[in-house]
C-alpha positions as CSV (number, residue, x, y, z in Angstrom):
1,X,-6.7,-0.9,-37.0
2,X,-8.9,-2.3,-34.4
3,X,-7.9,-2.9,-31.0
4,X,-8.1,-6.8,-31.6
5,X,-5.3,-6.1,-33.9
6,X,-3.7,-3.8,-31.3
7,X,-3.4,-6.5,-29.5
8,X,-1.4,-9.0,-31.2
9,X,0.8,-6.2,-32.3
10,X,1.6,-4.9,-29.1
11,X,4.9,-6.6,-28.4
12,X,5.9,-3.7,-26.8
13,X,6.4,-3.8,-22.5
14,X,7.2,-1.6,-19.9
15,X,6.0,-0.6,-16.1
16,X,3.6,2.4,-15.5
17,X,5.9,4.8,-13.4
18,X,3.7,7.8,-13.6
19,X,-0.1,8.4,-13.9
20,X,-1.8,11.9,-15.0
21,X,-5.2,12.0,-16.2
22,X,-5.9,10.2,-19.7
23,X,-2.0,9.6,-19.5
24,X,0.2,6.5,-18.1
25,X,4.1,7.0,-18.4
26,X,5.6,3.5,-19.1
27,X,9.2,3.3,-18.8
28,X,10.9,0.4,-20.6
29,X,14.9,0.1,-20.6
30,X,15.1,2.2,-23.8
31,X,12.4,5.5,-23.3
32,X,9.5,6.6,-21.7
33,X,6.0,6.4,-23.5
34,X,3.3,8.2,-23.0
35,X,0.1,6.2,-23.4
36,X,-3.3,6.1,-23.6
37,X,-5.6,3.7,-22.3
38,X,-7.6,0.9,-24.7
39,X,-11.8,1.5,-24.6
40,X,-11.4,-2.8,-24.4
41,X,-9.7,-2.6,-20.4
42,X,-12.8,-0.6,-19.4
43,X,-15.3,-3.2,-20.4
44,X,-16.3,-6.3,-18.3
45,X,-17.7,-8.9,-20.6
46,X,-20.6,-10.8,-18.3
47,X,-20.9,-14.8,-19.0
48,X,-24.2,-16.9,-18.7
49,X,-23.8,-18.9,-15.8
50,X,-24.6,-21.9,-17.7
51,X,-22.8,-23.6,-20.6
52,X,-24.0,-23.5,-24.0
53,X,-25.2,-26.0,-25.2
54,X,-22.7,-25.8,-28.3
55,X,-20.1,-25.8,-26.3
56,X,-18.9,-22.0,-26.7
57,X,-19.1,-19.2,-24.7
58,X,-21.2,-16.3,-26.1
59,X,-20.9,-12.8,-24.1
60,X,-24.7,-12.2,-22.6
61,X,-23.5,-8.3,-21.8
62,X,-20.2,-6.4,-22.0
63,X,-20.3,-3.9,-18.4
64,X,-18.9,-0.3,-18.7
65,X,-16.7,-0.3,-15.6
66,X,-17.4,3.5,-14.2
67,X,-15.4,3.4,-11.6
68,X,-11.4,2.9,-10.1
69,X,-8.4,2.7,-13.0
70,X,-8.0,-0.3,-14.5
71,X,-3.7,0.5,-14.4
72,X,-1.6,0.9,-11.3
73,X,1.3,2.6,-10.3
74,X,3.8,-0.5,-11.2
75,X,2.0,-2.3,-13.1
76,X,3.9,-4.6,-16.1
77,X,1.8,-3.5,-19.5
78,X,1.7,-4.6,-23.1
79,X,1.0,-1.9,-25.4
80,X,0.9,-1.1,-29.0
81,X,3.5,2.0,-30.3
82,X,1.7,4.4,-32.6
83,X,4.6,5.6,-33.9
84,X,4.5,9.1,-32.9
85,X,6.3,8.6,-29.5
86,X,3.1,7.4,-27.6
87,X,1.3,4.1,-27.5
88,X,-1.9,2.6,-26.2
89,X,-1.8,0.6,-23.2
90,X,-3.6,-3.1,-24.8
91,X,-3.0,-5.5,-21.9
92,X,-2.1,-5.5,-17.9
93,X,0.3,-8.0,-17.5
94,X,-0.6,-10.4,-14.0
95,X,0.6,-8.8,-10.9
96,X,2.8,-10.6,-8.4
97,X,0.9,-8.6,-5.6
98,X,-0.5,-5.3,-5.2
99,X,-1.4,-2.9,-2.4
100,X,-4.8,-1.3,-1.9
101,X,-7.3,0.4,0.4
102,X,-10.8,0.7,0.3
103,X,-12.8,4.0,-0.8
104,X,-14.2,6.6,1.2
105,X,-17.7,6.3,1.4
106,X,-19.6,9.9,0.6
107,X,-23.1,8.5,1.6
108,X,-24.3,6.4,4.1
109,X,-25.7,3.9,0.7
110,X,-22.8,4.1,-1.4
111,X,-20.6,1.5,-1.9
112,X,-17.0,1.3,-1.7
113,X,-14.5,-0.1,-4.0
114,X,-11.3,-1.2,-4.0
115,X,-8.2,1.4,-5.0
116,X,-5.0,-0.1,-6.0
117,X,-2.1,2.2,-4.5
118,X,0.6,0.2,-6.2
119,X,0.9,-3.1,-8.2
120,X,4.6,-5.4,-7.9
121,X,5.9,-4.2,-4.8
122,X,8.5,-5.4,-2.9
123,X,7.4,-3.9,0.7
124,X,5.6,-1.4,2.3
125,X,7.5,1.3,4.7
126,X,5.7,3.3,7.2
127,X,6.7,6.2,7.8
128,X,6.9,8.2,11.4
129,X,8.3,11.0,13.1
130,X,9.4,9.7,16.5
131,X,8.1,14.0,17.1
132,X,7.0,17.1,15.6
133,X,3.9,16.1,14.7
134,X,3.9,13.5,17.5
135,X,2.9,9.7,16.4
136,X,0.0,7.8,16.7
137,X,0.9,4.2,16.7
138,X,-3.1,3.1,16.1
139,X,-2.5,4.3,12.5
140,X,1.1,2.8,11.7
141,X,-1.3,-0.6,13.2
142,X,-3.2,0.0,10.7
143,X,-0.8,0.1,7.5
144,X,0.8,-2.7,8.8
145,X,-2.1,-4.8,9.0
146,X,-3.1,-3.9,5.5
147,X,0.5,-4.7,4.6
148,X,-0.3,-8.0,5.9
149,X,-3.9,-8.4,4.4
150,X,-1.9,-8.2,1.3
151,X,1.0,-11.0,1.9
152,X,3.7,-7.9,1.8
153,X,6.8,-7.3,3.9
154,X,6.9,-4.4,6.0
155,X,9.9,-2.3,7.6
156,X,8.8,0.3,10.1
157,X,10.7,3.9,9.7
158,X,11.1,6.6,12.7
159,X,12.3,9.6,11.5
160,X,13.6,12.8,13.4
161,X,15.3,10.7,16.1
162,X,17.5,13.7,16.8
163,X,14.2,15.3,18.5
164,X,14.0,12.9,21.0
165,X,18.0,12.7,22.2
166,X,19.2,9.9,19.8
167,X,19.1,6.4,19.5
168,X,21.1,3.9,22.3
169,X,20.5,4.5,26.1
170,X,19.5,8.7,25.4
171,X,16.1,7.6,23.4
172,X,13.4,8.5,25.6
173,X,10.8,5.9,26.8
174,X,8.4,6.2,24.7
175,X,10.3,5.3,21.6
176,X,12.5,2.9,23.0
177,X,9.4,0.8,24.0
178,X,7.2,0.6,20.9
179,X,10.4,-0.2,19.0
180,X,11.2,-3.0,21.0
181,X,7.1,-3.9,21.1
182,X,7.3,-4.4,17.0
183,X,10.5,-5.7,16.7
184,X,9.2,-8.3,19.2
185,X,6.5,-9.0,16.5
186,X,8.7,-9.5,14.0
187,X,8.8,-5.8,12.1
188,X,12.0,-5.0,11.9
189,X,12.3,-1.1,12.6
190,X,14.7,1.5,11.4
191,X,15.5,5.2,13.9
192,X,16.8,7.6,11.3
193,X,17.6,11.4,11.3
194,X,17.9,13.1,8.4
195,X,20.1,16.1,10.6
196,X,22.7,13.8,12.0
197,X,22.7,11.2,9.8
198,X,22.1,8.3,12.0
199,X,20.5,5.4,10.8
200,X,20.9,6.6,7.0
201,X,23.1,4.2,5.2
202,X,20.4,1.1,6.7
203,X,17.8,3.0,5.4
204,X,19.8,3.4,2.3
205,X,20.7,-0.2,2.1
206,X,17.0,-1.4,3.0
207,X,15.8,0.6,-0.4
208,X,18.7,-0.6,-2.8
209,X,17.0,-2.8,-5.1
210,X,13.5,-2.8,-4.2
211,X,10.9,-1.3,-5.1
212,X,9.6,0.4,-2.2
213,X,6.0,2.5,-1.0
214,X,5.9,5.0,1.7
215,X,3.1,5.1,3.7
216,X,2.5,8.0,6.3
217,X,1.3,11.5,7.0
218,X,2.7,14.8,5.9
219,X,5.1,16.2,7.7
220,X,7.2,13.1,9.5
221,X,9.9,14.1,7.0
222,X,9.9,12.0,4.2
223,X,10.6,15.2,1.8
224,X,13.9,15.5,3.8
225,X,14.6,11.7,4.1
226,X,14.5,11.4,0.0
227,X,16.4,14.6,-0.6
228,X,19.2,13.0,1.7
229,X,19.2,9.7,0.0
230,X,19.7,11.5,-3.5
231,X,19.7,15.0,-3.7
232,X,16.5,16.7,-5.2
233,X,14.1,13.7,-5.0
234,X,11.9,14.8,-2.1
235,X,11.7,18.3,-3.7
236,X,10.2,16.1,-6.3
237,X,8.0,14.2,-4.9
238,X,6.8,17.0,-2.8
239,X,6.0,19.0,-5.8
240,X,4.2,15.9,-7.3
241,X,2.0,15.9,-3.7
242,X,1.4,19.4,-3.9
243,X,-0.5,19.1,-7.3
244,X,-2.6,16.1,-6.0
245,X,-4.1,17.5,-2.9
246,X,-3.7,17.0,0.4
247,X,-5.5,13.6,2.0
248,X,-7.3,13.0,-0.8
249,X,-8.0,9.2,-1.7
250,X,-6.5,9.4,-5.2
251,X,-3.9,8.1,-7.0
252,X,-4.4,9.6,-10.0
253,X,-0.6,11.7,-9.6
254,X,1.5,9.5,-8.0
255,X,4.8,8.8,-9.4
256,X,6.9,6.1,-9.2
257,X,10.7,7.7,-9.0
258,X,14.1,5.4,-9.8
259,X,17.1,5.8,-7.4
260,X,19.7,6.2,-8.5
261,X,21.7,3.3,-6.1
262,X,19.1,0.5,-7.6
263,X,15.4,0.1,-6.9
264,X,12.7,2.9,-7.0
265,X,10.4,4.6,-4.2
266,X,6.5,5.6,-4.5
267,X,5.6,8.2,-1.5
268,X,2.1,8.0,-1.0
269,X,-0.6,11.1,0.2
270,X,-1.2,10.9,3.7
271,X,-5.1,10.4,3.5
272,X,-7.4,11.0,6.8
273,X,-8.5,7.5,6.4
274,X,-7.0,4.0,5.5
275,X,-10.0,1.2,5.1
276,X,-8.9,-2.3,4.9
277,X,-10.0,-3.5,1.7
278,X,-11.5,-7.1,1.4
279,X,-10.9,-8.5,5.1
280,X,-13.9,-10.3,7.2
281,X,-13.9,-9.5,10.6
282,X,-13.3,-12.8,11.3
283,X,-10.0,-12.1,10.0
284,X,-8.9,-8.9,11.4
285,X,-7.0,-10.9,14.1
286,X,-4.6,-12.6,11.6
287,X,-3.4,-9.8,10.5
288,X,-1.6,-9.0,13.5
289,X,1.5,-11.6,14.0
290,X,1.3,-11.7,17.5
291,X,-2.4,-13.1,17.7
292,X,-2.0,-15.9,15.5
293,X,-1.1,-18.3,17.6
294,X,-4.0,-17.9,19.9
295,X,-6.4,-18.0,16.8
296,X,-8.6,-21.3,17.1
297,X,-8.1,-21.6,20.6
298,X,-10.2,-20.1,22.0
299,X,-13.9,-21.7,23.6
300,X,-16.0,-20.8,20.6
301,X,-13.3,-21.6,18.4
302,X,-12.8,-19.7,14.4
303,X,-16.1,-17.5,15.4
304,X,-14.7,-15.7,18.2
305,X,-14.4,-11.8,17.9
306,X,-11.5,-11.4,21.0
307,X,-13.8,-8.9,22.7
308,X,-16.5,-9.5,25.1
309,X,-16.7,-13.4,24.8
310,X,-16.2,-15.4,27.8
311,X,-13.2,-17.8,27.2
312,X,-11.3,-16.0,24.7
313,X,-7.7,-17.1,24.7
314,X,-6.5,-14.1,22.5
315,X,-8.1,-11.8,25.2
316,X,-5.7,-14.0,28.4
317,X,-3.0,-13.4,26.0
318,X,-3.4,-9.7,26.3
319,X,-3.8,-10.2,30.4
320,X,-0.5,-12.3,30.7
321,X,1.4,-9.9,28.1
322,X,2.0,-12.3,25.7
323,X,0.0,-9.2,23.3
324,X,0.5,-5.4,24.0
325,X,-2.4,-3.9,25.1
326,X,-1.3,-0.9,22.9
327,X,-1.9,-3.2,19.9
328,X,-4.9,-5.3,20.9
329,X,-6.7,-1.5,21.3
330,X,-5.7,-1.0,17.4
331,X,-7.0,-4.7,17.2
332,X,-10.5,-3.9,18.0
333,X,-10.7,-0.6,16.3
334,X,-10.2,-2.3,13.1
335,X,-12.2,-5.0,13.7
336,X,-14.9,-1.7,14.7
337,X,-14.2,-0.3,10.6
338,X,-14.7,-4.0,9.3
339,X,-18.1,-4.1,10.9
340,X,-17.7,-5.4,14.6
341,X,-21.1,-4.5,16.8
């Protein structure tokens, strides 16, 4: 049968929860089915740019894409059953959204490419430890402006809030202050500990029914966070990183896991680096809530970086602290990674 055929005989759907080489694990309400993936989703068929003269449109060249996975973590599929309790994976259903970062680059005249993390998510969580390993905010800027880059809620998560003397008058300074700075912004920011239970039911109640990414470095506690919310999970998902590698921009074993109160969670490997994928510099400052209403305004207008230039209303913003100066320092290091001089 060819793959044509496959095609139309694929009535079959389901979502790709889990993803090991050659193999996508697509659950649908009645079983989980292994499945390959169709020669026809690795091909890019290549138009002339002008019509025919017939009227039809005849393929000039059909492109062998060598590079990224054509199927994400979440992703709705169509797919024909073989009948031996796999199938082949015909069709990617549209996404409502995905989230992705750019590729390391090995050499200084390779190109990067985009990598799809996760496909029909309902938000993105970063993940910190408020200590033990101590936080560095410039990063949790940087998944939320991704977050943003790709039209996605995001809910900010301090774990291990029982390091730092609790939540209510006994947090110390530090934490107390960049949780009132991104609330300010709109982020609306959870203090958890997995020891005393604080903060566990929100957290809880913020997953139920959604399907949820973590986003943050080993070691901020996540393993312990799952394993609270549903015994055994972390342990899970920690075996799951272990296998993948540490930092490593892949997603080839990533797993999305169901909870058992509603929704389902994807933890992500925390990788070195975290490229914004597909954002012009003269966007970067859009993607940071607090600077958009100073976009435009200032004296050279759309083409002004909010750096050096003379007039910059983003920049007086920052003086009068209408923006953190925490945040605009993130701001220009992302704008340095999207190409700034």
């Amino acid at each position: 049968m060819s793959t044509k055929d496959n095609a139309s005989n694929a009535n079959d759907e389901g979502v790709v929860y889990k993803k090991s080489t050659g193999l996508y694990y697509v659950h649908t309400p009645e079983r989980v089915v292994p499945c390959a993936l169709s020669n026809r989703l690795r091909k890019q068929l290549i138009y002339p740019l002008a019509a025919s003269s017939t009227g039809g449109r005849r393929v000039r060249q059909v492109k062998e894409i060598d590079h990224g996975d054509m199927v994400a973590i979440g992703d709705r599929v169509r797919f024909y059953d073989a009948g031996d309790g796999t199938g082949l994976i015909v069709e990617v259903l549209p996404r409502r959204n995905r989230l992705a970062r750019r590729t390391a680059v090995p050499m200084p005249d390779a190109h990067a490419f985009e990598q799809v993390i996760v496909a029909n998510v309902d938000q993105v969580i970063p993940v910190f430890a408020a200590a033990s390993p101590p936080p560095h905010w410039n990063m949790l800027d940087r998944y939320l402006a991704s977050a943003e880059s790709f039209y996605l809620p995001a809910l900010v998560c301090i774990t291990k809030l029982d390091l730092v003397g609790g939540a209510g008058e006994k947090l110390n300074d530090e934490i107390q202050s960049v949780t009132a700075e991104y609330r300010r912004t709109g982020y609306p920011v959870l203090l958890v500990s997995a020891t005393t239970g604080e903060g566990m039911e929100e957290l809880r109640q913020a997953l139920g029914g959604r399907t949820s990414v973590l986003v943050g470095k080993s070691g901020v506690g996540k393993t312990t966070l799952l394993n609270t919310l549903q015994p055994g999970l972390g342990l899970r998902v920690r075996e799951l990183s272990a296998r993948t590698g540490k930092g490593l921009h892949t997603t080839t074993g990533l797993e999305l896991f169901p909870l058992d109160f509603g929704g389902a969670v994807l933890d992500t490997p925390g990788a070195r680096e975290y490229g914004l994928w597909d954002v012009d510099l003269e966007d970067v400052a859009l993607l940071f809530p607090e600077m958009r209403p100073w976009v435009g305004k200032c004296r050279f207008g759309r083409t002004c970086l909010h750096n050096e230039e003379p007039g910059c209303a983003v920049r007086k913003a920052v003086m009068t602290g209408s923006i953190s100066p925490r945040r605009y320092q993130s701001y220009l290091r992302l704008c340095e990674d999207c190409g700034a001089p």
